[in-house]
N, C-alpha and C positions, 0 to 999 in steps of 0.2 A: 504494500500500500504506500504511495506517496505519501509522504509529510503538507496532506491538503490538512491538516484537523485547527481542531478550533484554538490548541498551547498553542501553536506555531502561526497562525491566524488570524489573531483576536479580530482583527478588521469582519473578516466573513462572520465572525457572531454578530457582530454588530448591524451589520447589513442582511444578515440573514431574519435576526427580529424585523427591522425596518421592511423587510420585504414581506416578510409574513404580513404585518400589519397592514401594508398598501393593497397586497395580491387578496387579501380575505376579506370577504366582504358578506359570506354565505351565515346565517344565523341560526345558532343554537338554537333546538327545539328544549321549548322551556316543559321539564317534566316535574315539575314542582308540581303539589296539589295545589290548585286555586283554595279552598279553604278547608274547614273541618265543617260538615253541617251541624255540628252542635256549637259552634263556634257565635258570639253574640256580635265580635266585631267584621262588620261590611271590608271586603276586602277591594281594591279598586285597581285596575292597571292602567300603570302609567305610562310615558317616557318621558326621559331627560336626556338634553344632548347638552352638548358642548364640545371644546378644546382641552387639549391635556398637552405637558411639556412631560416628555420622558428622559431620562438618562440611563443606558444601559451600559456596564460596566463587566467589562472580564474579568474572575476572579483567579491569581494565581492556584496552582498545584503542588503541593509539597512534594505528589511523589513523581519522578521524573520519567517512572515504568508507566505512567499511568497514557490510557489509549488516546492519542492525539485526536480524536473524531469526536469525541467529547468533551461537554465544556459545563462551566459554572458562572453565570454571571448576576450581579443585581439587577433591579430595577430602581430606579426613583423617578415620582411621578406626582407633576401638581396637575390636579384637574379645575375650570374652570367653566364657568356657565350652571347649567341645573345642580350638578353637582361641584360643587365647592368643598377642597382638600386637598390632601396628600396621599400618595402611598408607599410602600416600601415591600421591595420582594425577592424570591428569587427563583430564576428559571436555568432548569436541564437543556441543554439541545446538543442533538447529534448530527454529524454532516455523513454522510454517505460517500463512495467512489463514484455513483449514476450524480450526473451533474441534473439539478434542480430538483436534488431528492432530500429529506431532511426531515425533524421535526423537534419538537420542543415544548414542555409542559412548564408550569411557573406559579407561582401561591403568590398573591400581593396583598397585604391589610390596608385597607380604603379608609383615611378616617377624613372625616368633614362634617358637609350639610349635605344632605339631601332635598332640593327647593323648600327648605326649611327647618327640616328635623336632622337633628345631630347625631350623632355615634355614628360607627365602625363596622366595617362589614369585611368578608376575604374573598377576593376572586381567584376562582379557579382558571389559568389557562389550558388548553390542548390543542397542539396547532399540527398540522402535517402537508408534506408537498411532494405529490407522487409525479413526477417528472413535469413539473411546473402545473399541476394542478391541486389548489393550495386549499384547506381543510382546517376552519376555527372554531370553536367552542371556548367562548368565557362566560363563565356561569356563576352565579352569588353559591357560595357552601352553604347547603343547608344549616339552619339555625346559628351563622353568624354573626347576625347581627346584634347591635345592642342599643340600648339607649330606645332612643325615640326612632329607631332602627329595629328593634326587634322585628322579627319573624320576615323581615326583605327575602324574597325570592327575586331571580330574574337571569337574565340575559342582555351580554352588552357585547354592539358590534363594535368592532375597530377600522376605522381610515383615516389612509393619507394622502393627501391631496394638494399639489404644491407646495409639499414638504410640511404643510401642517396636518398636524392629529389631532382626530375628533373621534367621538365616539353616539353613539347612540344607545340608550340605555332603557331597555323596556322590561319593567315591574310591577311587583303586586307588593303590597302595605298596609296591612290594614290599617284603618281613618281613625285618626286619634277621638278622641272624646267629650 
């Protein structure tokens, strides 16, 4: 195997995320329960969009056997518009020898507003791209949320679009009281 992987690399992680984000646009099937029927609070869905600024970071390897085609990097990320915050995370991606093959999973804690209510939530990434046809799922973790956040379900798309990122973010919340 060449020395294509992501130690040797770091650039291709980085444009590999970037690429993922632009090339996916296809949206999670949201398999959350809409509600509990015994449940008293109205549940609503929503969306919120906005801009987000990311910074993704390759993270050194201690061990030097370790397989070049795999990588570890952060994320850091303000989002702006309906939701209002920060987040902080980290994502697996592996590169392949079949060029525009790849994929990459990632955990980020979301904390802010939500067009109004506060607390914390984690998104789940799953992204894949089988010879340039590209495969995303980011989904809220069940029962992550908190705060005036409790019980957030949902699904957010990601693009990029003259070099800015936005997202689309379509949810259920139950209505506060």
């Amino acid at each position: 195997m060449t020395k294509m992987g992501f130690r040797l690399r770091t650039p291709f992680a980085t444009a590999f995320c970037l690429w993922c984000s632009i090339s996916l646009s296809a949206r999670a099937q949201n398999s959350t329960p809409n509600s509990d029927k015994t449940s008293k609070e109205a549940v609503v869905t929503s969306h919120a969009t906005g801009t987000f600024d990311v910074k993704v970071t390759p993270q050194p390897t201690e061990d030097k056997s370790a397989d070049p085609s795999l990588a570890r990097l952060t994320l850091d990320k303000q989002f702006h518009g309906d939701l209002e915050g920060s987040s902080k995370g980290q994502m697996l991606a592996a590169s392949t020898s079949v060029k525009g093959s790849a994929g990459y999973v990632a955990i980020e804690r979301v904390t802010g507003t939500l067009r109004g209510r506060k607390g914390s939530f984690t998104l789940q990434h799953f992204g894949t791209i089988t010879r340039g046809a590209p495969h995303l799922m980011v989904n809220v973790v069940p029962d992550s949320g908190t705060d005036e956040l409790t019980g957030l379900a949902g699904t957010m798309t990601i693009k990029i679009e003259d070099g800015k990122h936005s997202y689309d973010f379509e949810y259920t919340l139950a209505e506060a009281h």
